[in-house]
DRENDO-1510 file (C-alpha; in Angstrom, 1 decimal, always signed):
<recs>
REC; n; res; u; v; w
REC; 1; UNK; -57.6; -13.8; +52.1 .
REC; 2; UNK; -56.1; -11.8; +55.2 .
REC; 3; UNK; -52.4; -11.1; +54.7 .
REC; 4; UNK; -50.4; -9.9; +57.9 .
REC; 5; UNK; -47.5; -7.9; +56.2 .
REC; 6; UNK; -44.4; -8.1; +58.9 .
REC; 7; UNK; -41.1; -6.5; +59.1 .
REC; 8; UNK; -40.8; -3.7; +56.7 .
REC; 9; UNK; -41.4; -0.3; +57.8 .
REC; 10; UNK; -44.5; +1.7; +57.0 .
REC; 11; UNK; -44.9; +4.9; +55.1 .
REC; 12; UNK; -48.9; +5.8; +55.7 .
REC; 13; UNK; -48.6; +9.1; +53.8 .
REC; 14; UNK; -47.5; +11.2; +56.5 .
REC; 15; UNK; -44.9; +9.4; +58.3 .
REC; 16; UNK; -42.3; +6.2; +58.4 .
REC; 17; UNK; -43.8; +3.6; +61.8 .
REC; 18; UNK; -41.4; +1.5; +62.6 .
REC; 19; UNK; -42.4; -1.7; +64.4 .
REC; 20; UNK; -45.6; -2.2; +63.1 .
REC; 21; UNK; -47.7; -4.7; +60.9 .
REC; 22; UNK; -50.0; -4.3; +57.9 .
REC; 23; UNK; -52.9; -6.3; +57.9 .
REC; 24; UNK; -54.8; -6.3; +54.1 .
REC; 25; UNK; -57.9; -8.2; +52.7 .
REC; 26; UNK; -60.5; -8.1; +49.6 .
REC; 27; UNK; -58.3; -5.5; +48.5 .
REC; 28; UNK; -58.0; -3.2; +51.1 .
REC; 29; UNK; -56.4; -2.4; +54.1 .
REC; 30; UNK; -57.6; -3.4; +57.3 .
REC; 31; UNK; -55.6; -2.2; +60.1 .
REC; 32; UNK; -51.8; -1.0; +61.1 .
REC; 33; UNK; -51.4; -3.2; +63.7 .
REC; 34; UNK; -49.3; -2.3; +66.8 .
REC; 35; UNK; -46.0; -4.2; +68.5 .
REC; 36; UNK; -48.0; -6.7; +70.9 .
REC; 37; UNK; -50.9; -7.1; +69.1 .
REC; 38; UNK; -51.7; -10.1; +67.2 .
REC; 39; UNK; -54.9; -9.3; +64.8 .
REC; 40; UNK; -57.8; -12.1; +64.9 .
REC; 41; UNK; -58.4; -14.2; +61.3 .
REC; 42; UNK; -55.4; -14.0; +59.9 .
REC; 43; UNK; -54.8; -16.0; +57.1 .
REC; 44; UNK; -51.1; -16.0; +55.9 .
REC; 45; UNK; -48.1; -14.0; +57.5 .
REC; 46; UNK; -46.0; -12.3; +55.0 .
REC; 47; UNK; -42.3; -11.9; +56.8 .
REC; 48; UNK; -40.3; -8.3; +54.9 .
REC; 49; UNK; -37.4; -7.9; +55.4 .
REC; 50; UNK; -35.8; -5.4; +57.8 .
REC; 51; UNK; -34.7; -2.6; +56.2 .
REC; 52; UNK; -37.7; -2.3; +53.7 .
REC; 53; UNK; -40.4; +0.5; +53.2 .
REC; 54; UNK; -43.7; -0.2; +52.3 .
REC; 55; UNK; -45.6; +3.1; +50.4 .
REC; 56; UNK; -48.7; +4.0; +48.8 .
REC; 57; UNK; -48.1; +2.6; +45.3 .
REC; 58; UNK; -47.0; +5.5; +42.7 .
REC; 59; UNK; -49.5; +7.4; +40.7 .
REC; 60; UNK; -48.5; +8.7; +37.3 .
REC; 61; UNK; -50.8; +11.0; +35.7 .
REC; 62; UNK; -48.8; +11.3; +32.3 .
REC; 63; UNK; -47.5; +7.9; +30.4 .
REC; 64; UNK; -47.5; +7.4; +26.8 .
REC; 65; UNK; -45.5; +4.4; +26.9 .
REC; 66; UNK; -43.7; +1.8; +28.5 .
REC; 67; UNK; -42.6; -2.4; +27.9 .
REC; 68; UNK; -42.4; -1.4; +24.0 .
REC; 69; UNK; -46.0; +0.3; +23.5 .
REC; 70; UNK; -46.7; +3.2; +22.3 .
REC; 71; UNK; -50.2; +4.2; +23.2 .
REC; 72; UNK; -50.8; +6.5; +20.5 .
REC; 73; UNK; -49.4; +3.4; +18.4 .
REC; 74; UNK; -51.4; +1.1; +20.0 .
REC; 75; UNK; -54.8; +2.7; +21.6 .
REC; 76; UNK; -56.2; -0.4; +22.7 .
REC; 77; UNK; -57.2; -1.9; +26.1 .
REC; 78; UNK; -54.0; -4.0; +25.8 .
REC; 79; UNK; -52.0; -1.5; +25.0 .
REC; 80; UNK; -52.9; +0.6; +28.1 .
REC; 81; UNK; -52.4; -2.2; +30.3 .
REC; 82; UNK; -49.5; -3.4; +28.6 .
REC; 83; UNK; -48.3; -0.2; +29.8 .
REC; 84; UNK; -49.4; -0.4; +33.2 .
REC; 85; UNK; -48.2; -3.6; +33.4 .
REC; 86; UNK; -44.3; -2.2; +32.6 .
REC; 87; UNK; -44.5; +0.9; +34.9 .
REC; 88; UNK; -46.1; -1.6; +37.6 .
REC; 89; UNK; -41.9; -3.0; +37.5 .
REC; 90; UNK; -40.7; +0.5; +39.1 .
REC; 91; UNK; -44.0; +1.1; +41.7 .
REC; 92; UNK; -46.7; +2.2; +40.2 .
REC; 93; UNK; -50.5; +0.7; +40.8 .
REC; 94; UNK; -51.8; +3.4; +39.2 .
REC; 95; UNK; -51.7; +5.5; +35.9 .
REC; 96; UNK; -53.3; +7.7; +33.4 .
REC; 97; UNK; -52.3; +6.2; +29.5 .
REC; 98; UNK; -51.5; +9.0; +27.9 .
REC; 99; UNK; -52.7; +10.0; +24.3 .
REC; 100; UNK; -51.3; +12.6; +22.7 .
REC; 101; UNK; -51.9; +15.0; +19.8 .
REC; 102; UNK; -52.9; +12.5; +17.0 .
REC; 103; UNK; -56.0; +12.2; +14.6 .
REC; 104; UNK; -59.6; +12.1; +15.9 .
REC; 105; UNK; -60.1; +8.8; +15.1 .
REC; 106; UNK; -56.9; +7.9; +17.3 .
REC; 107; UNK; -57.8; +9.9; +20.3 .
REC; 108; UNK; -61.7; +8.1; +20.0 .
REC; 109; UNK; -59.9; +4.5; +19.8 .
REC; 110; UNK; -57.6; +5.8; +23.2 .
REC; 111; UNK; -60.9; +7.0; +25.1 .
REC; 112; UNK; -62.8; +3.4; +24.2 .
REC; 113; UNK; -59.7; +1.7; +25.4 .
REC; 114; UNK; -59.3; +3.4; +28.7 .
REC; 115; UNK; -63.3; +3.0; +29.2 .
REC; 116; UNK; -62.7; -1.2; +28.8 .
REC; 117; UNK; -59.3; -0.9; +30.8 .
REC; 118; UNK; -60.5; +1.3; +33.7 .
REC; 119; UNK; -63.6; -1.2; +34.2 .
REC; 120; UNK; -61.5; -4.2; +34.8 .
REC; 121; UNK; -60.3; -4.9; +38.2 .
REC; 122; UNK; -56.5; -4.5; +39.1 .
REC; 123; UNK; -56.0; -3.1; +35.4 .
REC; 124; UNK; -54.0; -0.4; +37.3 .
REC; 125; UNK; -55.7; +2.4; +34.8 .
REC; 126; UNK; -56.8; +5.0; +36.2 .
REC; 127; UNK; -58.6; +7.0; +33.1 .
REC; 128; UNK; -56.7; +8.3; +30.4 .
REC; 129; UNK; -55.1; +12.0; +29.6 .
REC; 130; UNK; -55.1; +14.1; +26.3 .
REC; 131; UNK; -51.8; +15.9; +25.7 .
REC; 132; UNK; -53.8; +17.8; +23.0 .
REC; 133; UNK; -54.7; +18.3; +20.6 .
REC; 134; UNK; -55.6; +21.7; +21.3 .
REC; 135; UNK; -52.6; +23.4; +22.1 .
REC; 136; UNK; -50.7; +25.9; +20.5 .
REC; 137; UNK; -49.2; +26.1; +17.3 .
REC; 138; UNK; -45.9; +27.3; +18.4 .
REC; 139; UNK; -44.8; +25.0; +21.5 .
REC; 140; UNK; -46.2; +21.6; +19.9 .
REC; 141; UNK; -42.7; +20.1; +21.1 .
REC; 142; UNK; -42.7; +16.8; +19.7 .
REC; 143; UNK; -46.4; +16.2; +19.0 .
REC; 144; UNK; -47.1; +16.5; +15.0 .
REC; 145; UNK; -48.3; +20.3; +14.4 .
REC; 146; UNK; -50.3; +18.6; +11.5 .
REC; 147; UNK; -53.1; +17.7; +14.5 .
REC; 148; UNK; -53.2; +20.5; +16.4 .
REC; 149; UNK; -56.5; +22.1; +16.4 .
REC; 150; UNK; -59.1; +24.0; +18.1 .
REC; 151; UNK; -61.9; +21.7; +19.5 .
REC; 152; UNK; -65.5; +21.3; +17.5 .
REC; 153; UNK; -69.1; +20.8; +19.0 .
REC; 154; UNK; -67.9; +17.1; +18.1 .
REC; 155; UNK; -64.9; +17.3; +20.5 .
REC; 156; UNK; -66.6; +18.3; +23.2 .
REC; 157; UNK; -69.5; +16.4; +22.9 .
REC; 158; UNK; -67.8; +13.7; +23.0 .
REC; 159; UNK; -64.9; +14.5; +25.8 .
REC; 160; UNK; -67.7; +15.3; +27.9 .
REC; 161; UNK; -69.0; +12.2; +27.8 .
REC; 162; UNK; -66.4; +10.0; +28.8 .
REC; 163; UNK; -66.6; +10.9; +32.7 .
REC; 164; UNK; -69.9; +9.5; +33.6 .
REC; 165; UNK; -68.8; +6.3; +31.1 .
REC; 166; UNK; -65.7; +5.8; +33.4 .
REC; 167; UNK; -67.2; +5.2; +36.5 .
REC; 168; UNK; -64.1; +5.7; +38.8 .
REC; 169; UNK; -61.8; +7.1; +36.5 .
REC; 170; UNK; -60.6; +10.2; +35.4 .
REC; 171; UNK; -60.6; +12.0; +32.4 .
REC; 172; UNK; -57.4; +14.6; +32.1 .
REC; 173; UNK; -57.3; +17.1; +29.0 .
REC; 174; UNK; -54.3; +19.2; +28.5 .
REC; 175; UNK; -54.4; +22.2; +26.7 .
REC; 176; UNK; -53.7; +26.0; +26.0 .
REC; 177; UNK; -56.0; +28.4; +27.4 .
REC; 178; UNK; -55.4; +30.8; +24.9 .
REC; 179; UNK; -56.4; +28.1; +22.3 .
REC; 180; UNK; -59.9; +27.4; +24.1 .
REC; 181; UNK; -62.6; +29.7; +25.1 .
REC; 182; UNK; -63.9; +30.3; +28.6 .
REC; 183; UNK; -67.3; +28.4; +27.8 .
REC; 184; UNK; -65.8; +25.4; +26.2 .
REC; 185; UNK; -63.3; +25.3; +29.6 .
REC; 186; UNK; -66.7; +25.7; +31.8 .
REC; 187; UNK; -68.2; +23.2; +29.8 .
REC; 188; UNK; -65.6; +20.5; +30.3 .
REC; 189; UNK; -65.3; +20.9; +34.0 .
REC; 190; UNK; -68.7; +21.0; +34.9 .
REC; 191; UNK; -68.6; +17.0; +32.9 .
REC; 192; UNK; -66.3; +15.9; +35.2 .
REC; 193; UNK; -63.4; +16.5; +32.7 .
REC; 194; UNK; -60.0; +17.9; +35.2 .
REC; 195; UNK; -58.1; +20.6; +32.4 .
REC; 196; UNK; -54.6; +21.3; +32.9 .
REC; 197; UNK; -52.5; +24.1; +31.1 .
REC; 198; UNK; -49.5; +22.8; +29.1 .
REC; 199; UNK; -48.1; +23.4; +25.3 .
REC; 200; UNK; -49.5; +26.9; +25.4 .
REC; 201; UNK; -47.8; +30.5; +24.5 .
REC; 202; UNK; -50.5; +32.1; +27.1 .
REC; 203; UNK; -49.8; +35.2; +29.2 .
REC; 204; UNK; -49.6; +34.5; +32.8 .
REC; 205; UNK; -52.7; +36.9; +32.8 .
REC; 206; UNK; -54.6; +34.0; +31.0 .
REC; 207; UNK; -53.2; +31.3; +32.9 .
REC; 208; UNK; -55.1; +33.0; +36.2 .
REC; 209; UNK; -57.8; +33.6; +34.4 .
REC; 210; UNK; -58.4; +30.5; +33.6 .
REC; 211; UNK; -57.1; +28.9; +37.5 .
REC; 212; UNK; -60.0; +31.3; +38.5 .
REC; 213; UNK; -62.4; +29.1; +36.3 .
REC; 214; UNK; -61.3; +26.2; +38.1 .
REC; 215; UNK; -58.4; +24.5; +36.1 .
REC; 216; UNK; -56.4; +22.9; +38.3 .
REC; 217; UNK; -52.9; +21.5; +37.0 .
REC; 218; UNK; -50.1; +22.8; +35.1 .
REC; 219; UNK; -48.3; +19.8; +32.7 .
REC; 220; UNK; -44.8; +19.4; +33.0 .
REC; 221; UNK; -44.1; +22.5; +34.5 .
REC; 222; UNK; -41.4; +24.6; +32.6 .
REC; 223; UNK; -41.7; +22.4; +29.6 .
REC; 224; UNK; -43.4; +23.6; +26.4 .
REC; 225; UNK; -44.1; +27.1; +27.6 .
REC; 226; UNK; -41.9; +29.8; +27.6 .
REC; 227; UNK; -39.5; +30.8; +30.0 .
REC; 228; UNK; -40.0; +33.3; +33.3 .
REC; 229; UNK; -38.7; +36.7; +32.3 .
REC; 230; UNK; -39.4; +39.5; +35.0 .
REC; 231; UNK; -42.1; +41.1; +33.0 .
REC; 232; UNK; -43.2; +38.5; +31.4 .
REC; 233; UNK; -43.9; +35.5; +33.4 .
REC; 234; UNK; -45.8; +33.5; +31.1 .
REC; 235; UNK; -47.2; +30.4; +32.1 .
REC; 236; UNK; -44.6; +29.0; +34.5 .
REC; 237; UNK; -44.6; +32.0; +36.4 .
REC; 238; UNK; -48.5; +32.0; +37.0 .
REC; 239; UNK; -47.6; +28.4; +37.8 .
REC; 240; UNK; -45.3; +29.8; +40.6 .
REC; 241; UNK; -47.2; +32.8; +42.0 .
REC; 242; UNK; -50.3; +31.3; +42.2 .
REC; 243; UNK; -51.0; +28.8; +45.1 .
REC; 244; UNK; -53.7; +27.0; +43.2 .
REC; 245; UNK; -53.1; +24.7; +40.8 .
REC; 246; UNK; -51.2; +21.0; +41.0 .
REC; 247; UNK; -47.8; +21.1; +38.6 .
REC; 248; UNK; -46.2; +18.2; +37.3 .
REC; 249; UNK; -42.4; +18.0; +36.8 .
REC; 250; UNK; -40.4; +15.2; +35.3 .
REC; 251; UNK; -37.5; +15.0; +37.3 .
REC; 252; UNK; -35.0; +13.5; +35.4 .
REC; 253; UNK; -32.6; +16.6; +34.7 .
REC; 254; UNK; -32.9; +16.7; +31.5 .
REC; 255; UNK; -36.0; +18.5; +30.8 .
REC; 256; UNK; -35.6; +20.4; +34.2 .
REC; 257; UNK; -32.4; +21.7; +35.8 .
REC; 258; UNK; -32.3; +20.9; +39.3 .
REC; 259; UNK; -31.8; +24.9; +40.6 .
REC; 260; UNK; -35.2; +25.5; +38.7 .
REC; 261; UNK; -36.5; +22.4; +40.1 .
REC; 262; UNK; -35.8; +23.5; +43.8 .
REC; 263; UNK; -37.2; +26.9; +42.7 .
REC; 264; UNK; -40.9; +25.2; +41.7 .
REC; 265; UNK; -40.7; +23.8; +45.3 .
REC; 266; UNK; -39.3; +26.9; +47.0 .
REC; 267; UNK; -41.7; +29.0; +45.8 .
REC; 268; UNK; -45.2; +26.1; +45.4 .
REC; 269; UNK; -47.5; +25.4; +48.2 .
REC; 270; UNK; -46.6; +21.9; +49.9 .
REC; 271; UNK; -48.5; +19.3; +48.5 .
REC; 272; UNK; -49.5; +20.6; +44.7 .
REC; 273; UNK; -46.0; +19.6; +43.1 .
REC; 274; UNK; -46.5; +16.2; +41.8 .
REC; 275; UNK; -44.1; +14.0; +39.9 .
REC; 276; UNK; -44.7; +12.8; +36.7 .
REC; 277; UNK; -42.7; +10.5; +34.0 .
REC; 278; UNK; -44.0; +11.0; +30.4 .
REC; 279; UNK; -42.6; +8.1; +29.8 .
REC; 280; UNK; -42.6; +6.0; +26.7 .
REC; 281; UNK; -42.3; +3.0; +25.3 .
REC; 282; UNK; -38.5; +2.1; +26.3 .
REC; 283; UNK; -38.9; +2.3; +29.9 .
REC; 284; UNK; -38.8; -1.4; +31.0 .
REC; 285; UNK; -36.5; -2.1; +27.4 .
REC; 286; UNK; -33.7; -2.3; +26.6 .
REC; 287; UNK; -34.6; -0.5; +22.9 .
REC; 288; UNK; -32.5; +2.6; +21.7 .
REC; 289; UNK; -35.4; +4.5; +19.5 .
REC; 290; UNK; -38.8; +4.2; +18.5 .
REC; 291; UNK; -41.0; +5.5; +16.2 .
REC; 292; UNK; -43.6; +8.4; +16.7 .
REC; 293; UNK; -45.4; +9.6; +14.0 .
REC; 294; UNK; -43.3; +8.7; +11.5 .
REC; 295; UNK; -40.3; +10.3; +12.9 .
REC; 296; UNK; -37.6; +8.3; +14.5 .
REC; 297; UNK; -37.4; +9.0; +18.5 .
REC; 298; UNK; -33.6; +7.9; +20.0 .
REC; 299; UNK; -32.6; +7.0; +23.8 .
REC; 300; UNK; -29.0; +8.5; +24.1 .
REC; 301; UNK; -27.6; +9.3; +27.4 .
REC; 302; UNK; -30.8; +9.0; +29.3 .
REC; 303; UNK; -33.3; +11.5; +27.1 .
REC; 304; UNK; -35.4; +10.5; +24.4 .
REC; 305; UNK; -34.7; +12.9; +21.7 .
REC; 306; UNK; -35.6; +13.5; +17.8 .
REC; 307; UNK; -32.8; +13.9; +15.4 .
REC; 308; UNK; -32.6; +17.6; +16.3 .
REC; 309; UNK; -32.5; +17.1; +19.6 .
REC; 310; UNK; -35.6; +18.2; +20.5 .
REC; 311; UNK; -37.1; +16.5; +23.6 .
REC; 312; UNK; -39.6; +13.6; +23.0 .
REC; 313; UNK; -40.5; +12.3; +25.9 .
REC; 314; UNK; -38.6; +11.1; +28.7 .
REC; 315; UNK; -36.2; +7.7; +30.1 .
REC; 316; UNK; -38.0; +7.7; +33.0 .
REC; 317; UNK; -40.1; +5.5; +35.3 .
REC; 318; UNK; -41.2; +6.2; +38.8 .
REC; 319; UNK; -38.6; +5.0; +41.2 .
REC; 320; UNK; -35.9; +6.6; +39.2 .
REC; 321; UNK; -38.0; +10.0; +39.8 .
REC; 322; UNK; -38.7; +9.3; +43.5 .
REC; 323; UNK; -35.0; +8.9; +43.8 .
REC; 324; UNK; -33.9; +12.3; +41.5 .
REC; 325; UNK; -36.4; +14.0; +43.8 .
REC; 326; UNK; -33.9; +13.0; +46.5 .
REC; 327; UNK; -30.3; +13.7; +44.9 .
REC; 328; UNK; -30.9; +16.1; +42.6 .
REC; 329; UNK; -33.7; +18.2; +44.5 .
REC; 330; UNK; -32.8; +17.2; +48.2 .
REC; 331; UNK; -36.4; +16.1; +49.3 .
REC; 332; UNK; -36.6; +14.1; +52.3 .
REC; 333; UNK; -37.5; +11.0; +51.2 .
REC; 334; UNK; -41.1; +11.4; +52.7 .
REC; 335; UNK; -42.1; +14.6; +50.4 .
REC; 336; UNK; -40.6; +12.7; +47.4 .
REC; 337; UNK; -42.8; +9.7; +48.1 .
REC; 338; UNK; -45.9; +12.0; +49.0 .
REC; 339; UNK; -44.8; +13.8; +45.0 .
REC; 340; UNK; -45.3; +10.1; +43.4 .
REC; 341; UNK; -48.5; +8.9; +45.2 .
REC; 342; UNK; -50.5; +11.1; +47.6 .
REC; 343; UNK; -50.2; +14.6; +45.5 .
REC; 344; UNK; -51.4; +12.8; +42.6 .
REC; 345; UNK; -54.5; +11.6; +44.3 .
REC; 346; UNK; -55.3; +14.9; +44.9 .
REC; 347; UNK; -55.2; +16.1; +42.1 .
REC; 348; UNK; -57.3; +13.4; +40.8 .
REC; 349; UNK; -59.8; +13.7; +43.4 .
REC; 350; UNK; -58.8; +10.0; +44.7 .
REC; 351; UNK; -57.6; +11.2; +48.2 .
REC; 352; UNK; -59.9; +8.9; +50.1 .
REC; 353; UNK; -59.0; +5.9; +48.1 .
REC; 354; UNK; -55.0; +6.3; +47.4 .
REC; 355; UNK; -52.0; +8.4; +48.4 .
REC; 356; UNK; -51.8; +6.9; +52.0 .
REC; 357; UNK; -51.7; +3.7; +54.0 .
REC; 358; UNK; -54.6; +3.6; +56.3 .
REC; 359; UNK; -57.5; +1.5; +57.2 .
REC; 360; UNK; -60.4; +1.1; +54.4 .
REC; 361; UNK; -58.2; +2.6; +51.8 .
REC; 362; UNK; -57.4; +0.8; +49.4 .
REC; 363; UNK; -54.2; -2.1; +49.2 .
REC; 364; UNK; -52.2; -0.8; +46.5 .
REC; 365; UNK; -48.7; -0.9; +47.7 .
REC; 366; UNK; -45.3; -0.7; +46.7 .
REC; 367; UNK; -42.7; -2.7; +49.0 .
REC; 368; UNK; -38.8; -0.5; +48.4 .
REC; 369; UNK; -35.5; -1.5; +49.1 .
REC; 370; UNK; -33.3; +0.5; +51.1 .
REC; 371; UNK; -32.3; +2.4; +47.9 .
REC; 372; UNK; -35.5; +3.2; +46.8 .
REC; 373; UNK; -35.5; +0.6; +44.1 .
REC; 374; UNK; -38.8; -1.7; +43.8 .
REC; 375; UNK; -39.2; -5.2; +45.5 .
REC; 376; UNK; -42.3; -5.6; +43.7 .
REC; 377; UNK; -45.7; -4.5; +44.3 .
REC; 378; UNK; -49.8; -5.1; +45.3 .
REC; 379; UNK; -52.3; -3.8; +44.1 .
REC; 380; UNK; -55.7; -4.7; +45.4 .
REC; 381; UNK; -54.0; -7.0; +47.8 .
REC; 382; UNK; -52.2; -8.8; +45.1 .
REC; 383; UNK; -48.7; -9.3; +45.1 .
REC; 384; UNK; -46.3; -9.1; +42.2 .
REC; 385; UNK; -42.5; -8.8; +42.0 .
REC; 386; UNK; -40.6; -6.7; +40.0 .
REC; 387; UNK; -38.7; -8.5; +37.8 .
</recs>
């Protein structure tokens, strides 16, 4: 069916057109249609309110939970889109479930879930990411040191394979460099598998090394790493001096202060800062802890914390971030929407497909409020309010 979306304005990716008219069908979009001119075959009008932005649906490359799931809890096919599902609520079509470090046999269920997920249409998953487990012993954060590990012929063999069995989605491994040699790193890449440096203790002399290999992101920048000291950089500083690499940052001023947030994008590259949630599985609940592990996770003052206060996660979804990105960063409100959609399909290598609102790309949408809180949502055309 061809929908004629009226009223609202339009945020293609690079700019907000006022005036104009979104026409969508079989799941894409079909043309921005100009004051005066009424498209041919249309068959239902859609009237928006004035006032309203229509985006490029959110992208979220790092969610463990959400709704009351738990991936690592729950590493099914319903469980990831259980989760997509509860993120879908705050804008966004499109995630990466998020497993992290855990038992072999719990990382193998999470890869055969996301392979069943991915393949059905409007699931909203777009792969799956490994937060571990090979990451370093000393900045394991709230992932169970008794799982961390260097990988095996087994792990890779396996890892490697996932790509060509996703057809369409991603596969994201983060891990230390310092942890994994140069040919396993090759290996991976050259399978299709994108690596990302997080939970590491590396030098910032590793960390280019291993950009110059072709990693290509940097997981929740400043988190799990240690700190920028002027002769030490570390991995946050490589992050920072080099122009390469996409960095997430969960913008919720918790894990982040917002001076060092404004330093990231001060001193990064336009376009390779993304926004990320690590959500888990309150976001959409009203719950006040969970369990990970075996250890008891609590929401209090909007962090998720363990008992010692130790970071776990974050109360986060996507909207709330696109808004931080606004108060607490002072983005105009297009780079904070570009951080939540079009930087992400970049990173992914979906820029083609998602990130912007133009003809033949694809019609997942979020429709915003004029405070940046969620109307509801389409993706592949479909329409679904936020509840």
């Amino acid at each position: 069916m061809r929908q004629l979306l009226t009223g609202a304005r339009i945020f293609t990716g690079e700019t907000i057109l006022d005036g104009r008219s979104l026409l969508v069908g079989d799941g894409r979009i079909l043309d921005i249609v100009a004051p005066g001119r009424t498209p041919p075959e249309v068959d239902r009008t859609v009237a928006l309110e004035t006032g309203d932005l229509l985006a490029p649906g959110f992208l979220d490359i790092q969610v463990n939970g959400g709704g009351g799931v738990l991936f690592n809890e729950r590493p099914t096919a319903e469980g990831a889109l259980a989760i997509a599902a509860a993120h879908r609520r705050f804008g966004t079509t499109g995630l990466l479930p998020t497993i992290i470090t855990d038992t072999p046999d719990c990382h193998r269920a999470a890869a055969e879930a996301a392979v069943k997920a991915v393949a059905q249409p409007g699931s909203g998953i777009l792969g799956i990411h490994f937060e571990g487990p090979f990451i370093s012993p000393q900045r394991v954060g709230a992932h169970d040191p008794r799982f961390v590990r260097a990988p095996d012929e087994g792990d890779l063999d396996f890892i490697c394979g996932l790509p060509a069995r996703m057809p369409g989605g991603r596969v994201l491994l983060t891990l230390a460099p310092e942890c994994v040699e140069d040919a396993a790193l090759s290996r991976l890449m050259a399978a299709g598998v994108i690596l990302s440096v997080g939970h590491t203790m590396a030098s910032a002399e590793r960390v280019i090394e291993v950009f110059d290999l072709g990693v290509r992101g940097v997981t929740h920048l400043y988190n799990a790493m240690p700190g920028i000291a002027n002769r030490q950089p570390g991995p946050a500083g490589a992050a920072l001096g080099d122009g390469r690499p996409w960095c997430g940052l969960i913008a919720d001023g918790h894990h982040v202060h917002p001076l060092m947030m404004r330093a990231a994008l001060a001193a990064r590259p336009r376009g390779r800062m993304m926004l990320v949630t690590d959500a888990m599985p309150p976001t959409g609940t009203d719950a006040d802890s969970f369990e990970l592990n075996g250890r008891t996770i609590y929401r209090r003052d909007g962090r998720l914390v363990l008992a010692d206060g130790t970071l776990a996660g974050a109360d986060l979804d996507m909207a709330t971030a696109v808004r931080n990105a606004g108060t607490l960063i002072g983005l105009p409100l297009e780079e904070s929407l570009r951080m939540a959609s079009l930087y992400p399909a970049q990173f992914l290598g979906m820029d083609g497909e998602r990130g912007r609102i133009l003809p033949g790309w694809r019609a997942d949408l979020v429709l915003l409020r004029s405070d940046l809180t969620v109307k509801g949502t389409w993706v592949e055309g479909g329409w679904r309010a936020a509840e």
